[in-house]
C-alpha positions in Angstrom: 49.0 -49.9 38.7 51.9 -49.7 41.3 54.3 -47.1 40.2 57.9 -48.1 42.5 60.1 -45.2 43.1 63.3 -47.0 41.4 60.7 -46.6 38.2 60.4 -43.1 38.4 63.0 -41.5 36.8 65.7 -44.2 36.7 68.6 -41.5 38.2 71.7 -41.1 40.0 71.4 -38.3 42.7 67.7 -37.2 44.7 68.9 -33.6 43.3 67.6 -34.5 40.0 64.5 -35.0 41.2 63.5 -31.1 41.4 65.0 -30.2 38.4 62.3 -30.9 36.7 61.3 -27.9 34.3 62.5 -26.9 30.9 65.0 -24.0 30.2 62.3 -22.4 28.3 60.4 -22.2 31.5 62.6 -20.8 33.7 61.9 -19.3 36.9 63.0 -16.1 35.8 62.7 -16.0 31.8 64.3 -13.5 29.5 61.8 -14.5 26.5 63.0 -16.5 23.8 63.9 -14.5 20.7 62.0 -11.9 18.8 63.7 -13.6 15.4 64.6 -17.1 15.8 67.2 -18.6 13.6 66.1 -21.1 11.3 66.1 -24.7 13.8 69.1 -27.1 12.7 68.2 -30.3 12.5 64.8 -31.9 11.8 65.6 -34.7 13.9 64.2 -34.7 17.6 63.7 -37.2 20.1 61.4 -37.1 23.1 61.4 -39.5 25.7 58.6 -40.3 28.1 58.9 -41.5 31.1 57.7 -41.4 35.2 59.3 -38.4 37.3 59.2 -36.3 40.5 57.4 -33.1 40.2 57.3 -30.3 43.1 55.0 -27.9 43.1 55.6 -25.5 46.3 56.7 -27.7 49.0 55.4 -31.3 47.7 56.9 -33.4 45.7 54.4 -35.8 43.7 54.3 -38.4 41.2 54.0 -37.3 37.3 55.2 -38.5 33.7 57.3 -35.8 32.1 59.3 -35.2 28.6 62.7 -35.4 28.7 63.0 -35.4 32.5 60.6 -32.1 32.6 56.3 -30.9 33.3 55.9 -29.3 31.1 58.1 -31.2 27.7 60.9 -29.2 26.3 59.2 -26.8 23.3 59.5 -28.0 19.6 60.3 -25.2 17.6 59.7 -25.9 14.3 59.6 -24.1 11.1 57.2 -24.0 8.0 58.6 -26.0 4.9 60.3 -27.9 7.0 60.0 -32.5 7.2 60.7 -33.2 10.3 61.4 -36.8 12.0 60.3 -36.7 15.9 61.3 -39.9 18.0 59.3 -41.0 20.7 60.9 -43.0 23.6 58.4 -44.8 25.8 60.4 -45.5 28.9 57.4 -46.2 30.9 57.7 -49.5 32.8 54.4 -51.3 31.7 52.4 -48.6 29.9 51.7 -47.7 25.9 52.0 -43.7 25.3 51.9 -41.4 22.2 51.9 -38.0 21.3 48.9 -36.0 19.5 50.5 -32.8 17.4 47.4 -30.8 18.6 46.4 -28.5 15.8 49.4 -29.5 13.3 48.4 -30.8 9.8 49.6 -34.3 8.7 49.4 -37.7 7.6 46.7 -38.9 9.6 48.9 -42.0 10.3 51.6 -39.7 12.4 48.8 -38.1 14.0 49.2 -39.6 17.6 45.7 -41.2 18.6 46.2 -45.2 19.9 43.2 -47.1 18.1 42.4 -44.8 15.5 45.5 -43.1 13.6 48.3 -45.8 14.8 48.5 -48.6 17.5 50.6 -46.7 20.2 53.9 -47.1 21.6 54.7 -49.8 23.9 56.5 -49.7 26.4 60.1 -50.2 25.7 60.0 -49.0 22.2 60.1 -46.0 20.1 58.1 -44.7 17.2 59.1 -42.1 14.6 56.6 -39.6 13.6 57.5 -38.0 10.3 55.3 -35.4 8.4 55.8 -31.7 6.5 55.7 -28.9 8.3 52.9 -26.7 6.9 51.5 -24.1 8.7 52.8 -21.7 11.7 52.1 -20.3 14.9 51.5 -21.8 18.3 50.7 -25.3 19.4 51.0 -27.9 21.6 51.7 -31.7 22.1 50.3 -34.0 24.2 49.6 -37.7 25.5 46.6 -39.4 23.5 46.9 -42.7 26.0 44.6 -42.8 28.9 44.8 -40.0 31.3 49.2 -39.7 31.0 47.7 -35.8 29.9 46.8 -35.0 33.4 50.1 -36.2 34.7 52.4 -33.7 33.2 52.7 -35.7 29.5 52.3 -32.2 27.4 54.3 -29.1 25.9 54.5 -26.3 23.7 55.2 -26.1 19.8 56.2 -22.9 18.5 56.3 -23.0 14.1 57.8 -20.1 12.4 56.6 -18.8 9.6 58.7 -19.7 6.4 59.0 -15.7 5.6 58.5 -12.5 7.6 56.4 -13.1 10.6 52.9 -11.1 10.4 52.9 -10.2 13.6 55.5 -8.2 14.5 57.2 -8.0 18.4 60.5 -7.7 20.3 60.6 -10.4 22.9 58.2 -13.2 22.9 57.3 -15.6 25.9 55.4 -19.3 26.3 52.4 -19.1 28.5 51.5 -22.9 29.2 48.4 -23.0 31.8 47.5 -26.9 33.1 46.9 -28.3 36.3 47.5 -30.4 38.6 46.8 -32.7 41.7 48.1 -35.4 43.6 45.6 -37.3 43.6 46.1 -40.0 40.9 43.7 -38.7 37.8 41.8 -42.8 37.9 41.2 -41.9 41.7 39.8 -38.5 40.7 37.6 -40.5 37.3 35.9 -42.4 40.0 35.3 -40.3 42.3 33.5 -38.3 39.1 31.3 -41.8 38.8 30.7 -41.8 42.7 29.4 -38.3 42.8 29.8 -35.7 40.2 29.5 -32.7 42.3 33.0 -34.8 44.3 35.3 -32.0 43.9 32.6 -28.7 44.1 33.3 -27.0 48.2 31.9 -23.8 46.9 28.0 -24.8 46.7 25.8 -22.7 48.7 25.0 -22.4 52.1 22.6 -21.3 54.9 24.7 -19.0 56.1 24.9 -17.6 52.7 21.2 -17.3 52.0 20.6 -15.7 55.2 23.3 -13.3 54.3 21.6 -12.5 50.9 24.4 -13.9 48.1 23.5 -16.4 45.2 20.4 -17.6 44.6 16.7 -16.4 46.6 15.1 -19.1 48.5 12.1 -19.8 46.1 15.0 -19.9 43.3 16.9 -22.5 45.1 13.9 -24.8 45.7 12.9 -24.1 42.0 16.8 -25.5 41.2 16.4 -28.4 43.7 13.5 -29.5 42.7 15.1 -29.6 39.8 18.3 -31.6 41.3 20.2 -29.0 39.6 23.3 -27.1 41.3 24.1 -23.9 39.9 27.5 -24.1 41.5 28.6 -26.9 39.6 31.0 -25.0 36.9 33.9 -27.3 37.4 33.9 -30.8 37.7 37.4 -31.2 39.2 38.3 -27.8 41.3 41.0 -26.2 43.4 39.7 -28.6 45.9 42.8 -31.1 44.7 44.3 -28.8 41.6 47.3 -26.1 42.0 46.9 -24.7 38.6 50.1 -24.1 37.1 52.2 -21.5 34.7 55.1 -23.5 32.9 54.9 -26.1 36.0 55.3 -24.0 37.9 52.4 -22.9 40.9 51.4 -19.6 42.3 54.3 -20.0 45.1 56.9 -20.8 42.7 57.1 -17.8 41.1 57.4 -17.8 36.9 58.7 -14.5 36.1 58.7 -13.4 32.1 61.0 -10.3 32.1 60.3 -7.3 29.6 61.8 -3.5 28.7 59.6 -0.8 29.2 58.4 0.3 25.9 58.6 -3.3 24.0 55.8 -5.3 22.1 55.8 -8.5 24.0 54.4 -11.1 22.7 52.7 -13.8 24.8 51.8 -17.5 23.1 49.0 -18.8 25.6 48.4 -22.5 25.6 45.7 -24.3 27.6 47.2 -27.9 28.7 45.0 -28.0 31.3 43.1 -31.6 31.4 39.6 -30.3 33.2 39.7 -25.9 33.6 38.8 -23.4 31.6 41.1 -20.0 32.7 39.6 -16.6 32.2 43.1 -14.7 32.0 43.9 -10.7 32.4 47.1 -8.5 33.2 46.0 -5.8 35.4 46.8 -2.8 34.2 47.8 -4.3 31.4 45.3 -4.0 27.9 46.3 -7.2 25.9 45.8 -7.5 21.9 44.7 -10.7 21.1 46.6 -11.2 17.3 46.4 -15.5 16.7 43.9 -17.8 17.6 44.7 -21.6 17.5 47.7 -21.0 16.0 46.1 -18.8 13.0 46.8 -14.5 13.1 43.5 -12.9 13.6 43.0 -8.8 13.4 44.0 -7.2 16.7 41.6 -7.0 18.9 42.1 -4.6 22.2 40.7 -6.8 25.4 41.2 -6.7 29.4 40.4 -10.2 29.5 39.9 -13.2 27.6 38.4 -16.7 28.3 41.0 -19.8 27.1 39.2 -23.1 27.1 41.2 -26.5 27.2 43.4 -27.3 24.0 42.8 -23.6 22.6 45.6 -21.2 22.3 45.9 -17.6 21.7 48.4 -14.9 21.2 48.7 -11.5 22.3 50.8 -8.5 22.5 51.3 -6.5 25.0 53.5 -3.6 25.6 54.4 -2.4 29.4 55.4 1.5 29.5 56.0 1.5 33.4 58.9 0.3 34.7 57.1 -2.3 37.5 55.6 -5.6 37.6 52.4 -6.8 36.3 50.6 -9.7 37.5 49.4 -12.8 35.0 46.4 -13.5 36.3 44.9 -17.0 35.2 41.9 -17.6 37.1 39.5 -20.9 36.9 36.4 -20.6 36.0 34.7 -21.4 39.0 37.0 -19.5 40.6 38.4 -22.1 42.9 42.3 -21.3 42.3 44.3 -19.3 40.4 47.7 -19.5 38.3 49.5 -16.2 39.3 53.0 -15.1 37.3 54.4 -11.8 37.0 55.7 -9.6 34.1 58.6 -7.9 35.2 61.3 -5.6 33.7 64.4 -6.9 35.6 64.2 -10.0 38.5 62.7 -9.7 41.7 60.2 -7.6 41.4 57.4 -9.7 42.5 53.5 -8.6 41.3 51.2 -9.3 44.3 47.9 -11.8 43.3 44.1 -10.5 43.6 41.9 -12.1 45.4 39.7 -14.9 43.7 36.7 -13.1 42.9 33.1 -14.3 43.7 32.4 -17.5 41.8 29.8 -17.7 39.5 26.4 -19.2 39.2 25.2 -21.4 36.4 21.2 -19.4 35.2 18.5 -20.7 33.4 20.3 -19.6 30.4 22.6 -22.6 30.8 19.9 -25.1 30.8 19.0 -23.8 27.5 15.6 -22.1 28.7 16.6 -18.1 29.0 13.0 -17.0 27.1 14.1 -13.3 28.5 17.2 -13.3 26.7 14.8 -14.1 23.4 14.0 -11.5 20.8 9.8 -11.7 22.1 9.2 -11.0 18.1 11.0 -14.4 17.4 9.4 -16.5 19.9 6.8 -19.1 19.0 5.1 -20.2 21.8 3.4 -22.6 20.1 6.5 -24.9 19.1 8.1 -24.9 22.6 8.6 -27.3 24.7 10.0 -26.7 27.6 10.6 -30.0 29.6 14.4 -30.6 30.6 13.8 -33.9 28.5 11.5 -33.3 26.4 12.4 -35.8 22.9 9.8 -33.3 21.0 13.0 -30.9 21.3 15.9 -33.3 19.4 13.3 -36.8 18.2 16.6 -38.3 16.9 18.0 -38.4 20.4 18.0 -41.4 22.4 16.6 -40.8 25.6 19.0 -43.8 27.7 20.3 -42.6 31.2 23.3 -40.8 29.2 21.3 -37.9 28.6 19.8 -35.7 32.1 19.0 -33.0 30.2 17.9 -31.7 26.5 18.0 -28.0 25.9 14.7 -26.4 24.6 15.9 -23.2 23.7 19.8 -23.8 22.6 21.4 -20.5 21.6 24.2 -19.2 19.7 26.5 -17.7 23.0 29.2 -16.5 20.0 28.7 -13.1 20.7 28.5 -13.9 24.8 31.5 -13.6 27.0 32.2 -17.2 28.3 30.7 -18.2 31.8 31.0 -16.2 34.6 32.6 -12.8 32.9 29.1 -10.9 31.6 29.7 -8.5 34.7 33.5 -8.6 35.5 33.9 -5.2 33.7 36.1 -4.3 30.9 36.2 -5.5 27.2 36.2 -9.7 27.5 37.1 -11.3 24.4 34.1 -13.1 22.4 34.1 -15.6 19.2 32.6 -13.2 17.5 36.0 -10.4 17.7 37.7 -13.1 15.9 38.2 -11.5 12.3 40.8 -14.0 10.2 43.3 -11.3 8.5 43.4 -13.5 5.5 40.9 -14.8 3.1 39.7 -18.3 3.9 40.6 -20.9 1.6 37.4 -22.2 0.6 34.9 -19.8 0.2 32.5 -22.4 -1.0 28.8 -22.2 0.6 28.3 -25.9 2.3 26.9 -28.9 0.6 25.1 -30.0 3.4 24.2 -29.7 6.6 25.0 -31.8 10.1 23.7 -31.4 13.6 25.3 -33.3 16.9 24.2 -32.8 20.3 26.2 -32.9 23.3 25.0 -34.7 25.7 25.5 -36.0 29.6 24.4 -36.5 32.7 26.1 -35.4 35.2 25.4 -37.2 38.2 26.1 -40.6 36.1 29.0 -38.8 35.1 27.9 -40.1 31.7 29.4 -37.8 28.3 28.9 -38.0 25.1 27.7 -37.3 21.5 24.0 -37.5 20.6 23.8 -39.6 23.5 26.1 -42.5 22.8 29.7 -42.7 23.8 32.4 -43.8 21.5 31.9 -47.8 23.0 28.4 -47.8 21.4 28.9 -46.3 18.2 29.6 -48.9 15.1 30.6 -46.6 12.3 32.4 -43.3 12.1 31.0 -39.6 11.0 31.5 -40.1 7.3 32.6 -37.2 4.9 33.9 -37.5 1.5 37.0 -35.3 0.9 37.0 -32.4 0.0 33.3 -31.6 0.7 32.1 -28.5 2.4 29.9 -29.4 5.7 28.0 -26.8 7.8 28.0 -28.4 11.5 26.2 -27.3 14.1 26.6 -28.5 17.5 24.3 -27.8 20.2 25.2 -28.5 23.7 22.3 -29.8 25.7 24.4 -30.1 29.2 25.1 -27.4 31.8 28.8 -27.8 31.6 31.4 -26.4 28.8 32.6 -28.4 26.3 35.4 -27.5 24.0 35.7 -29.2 21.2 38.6 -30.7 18.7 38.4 -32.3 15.4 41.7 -33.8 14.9 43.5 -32.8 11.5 41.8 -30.2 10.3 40.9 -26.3 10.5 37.0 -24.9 10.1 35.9 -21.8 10.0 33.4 -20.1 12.4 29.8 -19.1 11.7 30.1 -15.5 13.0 28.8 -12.9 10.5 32.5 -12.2 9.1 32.0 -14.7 5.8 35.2 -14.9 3.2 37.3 -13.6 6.8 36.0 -16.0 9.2 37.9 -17.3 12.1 39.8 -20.3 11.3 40.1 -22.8 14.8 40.4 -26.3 15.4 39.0 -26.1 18.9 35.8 -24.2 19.9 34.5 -24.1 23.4 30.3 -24.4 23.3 28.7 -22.6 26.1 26.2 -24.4 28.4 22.7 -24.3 27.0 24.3 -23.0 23.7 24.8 -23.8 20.0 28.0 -23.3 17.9 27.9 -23.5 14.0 31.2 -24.1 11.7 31.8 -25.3 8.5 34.3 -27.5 7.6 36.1 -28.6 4.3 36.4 -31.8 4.7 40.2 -31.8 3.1 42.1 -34.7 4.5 41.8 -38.0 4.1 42.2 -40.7 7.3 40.1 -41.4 10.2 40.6 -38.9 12.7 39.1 -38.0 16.2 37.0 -36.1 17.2 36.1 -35.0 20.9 35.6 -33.1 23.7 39.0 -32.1 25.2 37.7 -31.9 28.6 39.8 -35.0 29.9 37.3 -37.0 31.9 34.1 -36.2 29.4 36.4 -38.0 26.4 37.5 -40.7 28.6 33.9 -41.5 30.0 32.8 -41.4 26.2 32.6 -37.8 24.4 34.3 -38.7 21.3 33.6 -40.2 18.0 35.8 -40.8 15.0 35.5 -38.7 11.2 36.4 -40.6 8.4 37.4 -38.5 5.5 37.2 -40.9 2.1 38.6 -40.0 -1.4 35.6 -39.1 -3.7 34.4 -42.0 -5.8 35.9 -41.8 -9.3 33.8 -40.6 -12.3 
């Protein structure tokens, strides 16, 4: 598609051009209120459409809401019906919105093919649903890759009484990223090479100087074909990671007084990185997780995968600026912002630190990290595709790799941050401070492999992507499914299922954490169970952009129960 410059924002002056951020995301940003009044009006309109966005010096191509990268926030409150309007004034392209994490009607829940048919362009639709939950979330683009253009934004729901978590000043913490390279250009690179993107493999000159992997290691890997570098499958080769659209050079300041609780909502709107995030000399307490409070938990750093979110408090005693670190995962870039108690008092940025290697632990074969007293070497098998380890699976070219030895990483800090020192956040802190709602034990029981192959740049569930698959994953509602997924790839995959909340298999029973999106480690396993409580067809995917457009997603059908 050719995208003319008289369609890109359809203004009167070039000045317009730059102004292209909300006033919640100001350069310099006092925090939004610590007690909200109750929003007026249920009625707001969004309007989608091509823009300018600069980030540093360059101005480049992206499709904004309501003129801005990232959208204006929706605050919303709980109890309320609200009616939001979306305006597709792209020239010659459907959009739609997905309420990420919000629970509703599955008809207004955003996903073209699936839930509703999309907005054309031209038109408008009107999503209208209850408000019933609160915390923090975010919107986003369901059409083709418009996500990775700058097509997202925060939601913030206040709670229809007193807010459980208590704090004086409160900022919006959206991480994404972004390149100018036009995100089908970057998808086909992906196909023509997977490792495109990765400038941070290793060398001669790095061998020789004794980092990464020992010689008879790296044959082992290459006779493998396997890179231990590859962490990222779209890097800071051609991504300026962003804080509120903003880049390291731009400077996002979120301003504080010694002394108070600040709270900080954290949303992933990334389309391919994973952040690990820390303030330093700053201890964070994480309180909510995907929107839901959690009990407190005192970290120096925490992992946030795509589409999560988390909360935390912090409370700055000194009377100087802190840098907001958010690093990528492979440690190829950084977004940088500062905490600050008045303007102009700039933090300075680390250095990237060392990026990390992918182990034998990520193929799903770390026999050392086994209890030796639980290890039966009798049923192993330890081929990289051996169909003795998953017989349901079938073994096209869409699956590289199948994991002997998948393991529950809960409990593990995510990749890259088992040496970085400190307390890292894990699944298994994650303590919901209220009861679950269904303390049922599961009915049955449901197991779905991730699977890929990376040099295909091939993704997708149990080794067929959504193309291939004729019927959905049935459920009948209000059943109570234990689902274990177990990824069999050496890349991350966080995962979403549209609609609904599920509750972590970690040890904490009636209290478990509460999530609709869940990261699963590479090589590792993840179990949840789920009440299957709403009725509709929903999706259900990797949030990893690319992986779901290349295939990694399959639709759950939720039917009523037959009648007696």
């Amino acid at each position: 598609m050719t995208i003319r410059r008289r369609d890109i924002l359809k203004i009167g002056s070039a000045g317009a051009l730059t102004a292209c951020w909300p006033g919640w995301a100001a350069a310099v940003s006092p925090g939004l209120p610590a007690a909200p009044p109750t929003v007026n009006g249920t009625n707001i309109e969004l309007r989608i459409a091509h823009q300018m966005l600069r980030i540093g010096r360059r101005e480049m191509h992206a499709i904004g809401v309501n003129g801005t990268v990232p959208g204006p926030l929706v605050r919303l409150q709980e109890g309320q019906d609200v009616r939001l309007t979306v305006i597709n004034d792209l020239p010659d392209e459907d959009t739609s919105i997905h309420w990420h994490g919000l629970l509703l009607p599955f008809q207004m829940d955003g996903v073209p093919g699936i839930s509703f048919p999309g907005i054309k362009a031209g038109s408008r639709f009107t999503y209208r649903f209850p408000i019933r939950q609160s915390g923090t979330y975010w919107y986003h683009s369901h059409s083709g890759l418009q996500e990775q253009m700058g097509h997202y934004g925060p939601i913030v729901i206040d709670p229809a009484g007193a807010d459980p978590i208590a704090y004086d000043r409160e900022h919006v913490v959206v991480l994404s990223d972004h390149s100018p390279m036009h995100p089908h250009t970057i998808f086909e690179r992906l196909k023509q090479q997977g490792g495109y993107f990765n400038y941070q493999k290793q060398t001669l000159a790095g061998q020789i100087a004794g980092r990464d992997q020992d010689p008879a290691e790296r044959r082992r890997w290459g006779k493998m074909r396997m890179d231990p570098t590859d962490i990222s499958d779209v890097t800071g080769s051609t991504y300026t990671y962003l804080i509120n659209g903003r880049g390291p050079a731009d400077g996002w300041t979120g301003l504080f007084r010694p002394g108070e609780r600040v709270r900080l909502r954290f949303v992933n709107a990334a389309a391919m990185t994973i952040f690990n995030v820390r303030i330093p000399g700053l201890r964070m307490s994480v309180v909510a997780a995907d929107g839901l409070p959690v009990r407190p938990v005192e970290v120096d750093e925490f992992q946030i995968a795509n589409a999560e979110t988390y909360d935390v408090i912090v409370v700055p005693s000194e009377e100087r600026a802190f840098g907001l670190v958010a690093e990528a995962i492979d440690r190829s870039g950084m977004a940088f912002g500062t905490l600050a108690p008045r303007p102009g008092m700039p933090a300075i940025a680390p250095p990237l630190r060392h990026r990390p290697l992918a182990t034998m632990r990520e193929m799903g074969m770390d026999m050392a990290a086994m209890d030796p007293d639980m290890i039966d070497m009798s049923s192993m098998h330890m081929g990289m595709r051996d169909r003795r380890n998953a017989p349901a699976l079938p073994l096209g070219p869409g699956i590289q790799t199948i994991s002997p030895m998948p393991a529950d990483r809960t409990g593990e800090p995510g990749q890259g941050l088992a040496d970085v020192g400190g307390k890292v956040l894990v699944y298994t802190d994650l303590i919901a401070t209220d009861r679950n709602p269904d303390g049922r034990a599961p009915s049955r029981k449901m197991e779905i492999h991730l699977t890929g192959n990376m040099e295909r740049y091939m993704w997708a569930f149990d080794g067929r992507k959504l193309s291939e698959v004729k019927d959905p994953i049935p459920f009948t509602a209000g059943e109570r499914v234990r689902i274990t997924l177990i990824n069999d790839t050496m890349m991350n995959h966080p995962i979403h299922l549209h609609g609904h909340f599920f509750e972590l298999v970690t040890g904490h029973g009636d209290h478990a954490p509460r999530k609709h999106t869940v990261n699963v480690q590479p090589g590792g396993m993840l179990t949840f169970d789920l009440t299957a409580d709403a009725v509709g067809d929903w999706a259900f995917h990797c949030h990893m952009l690319y992986h779901m457009h290349a295939g990694m997603m399959q639709v759950v059908s939720v039917r009523p129960a037959a009648a007696a």
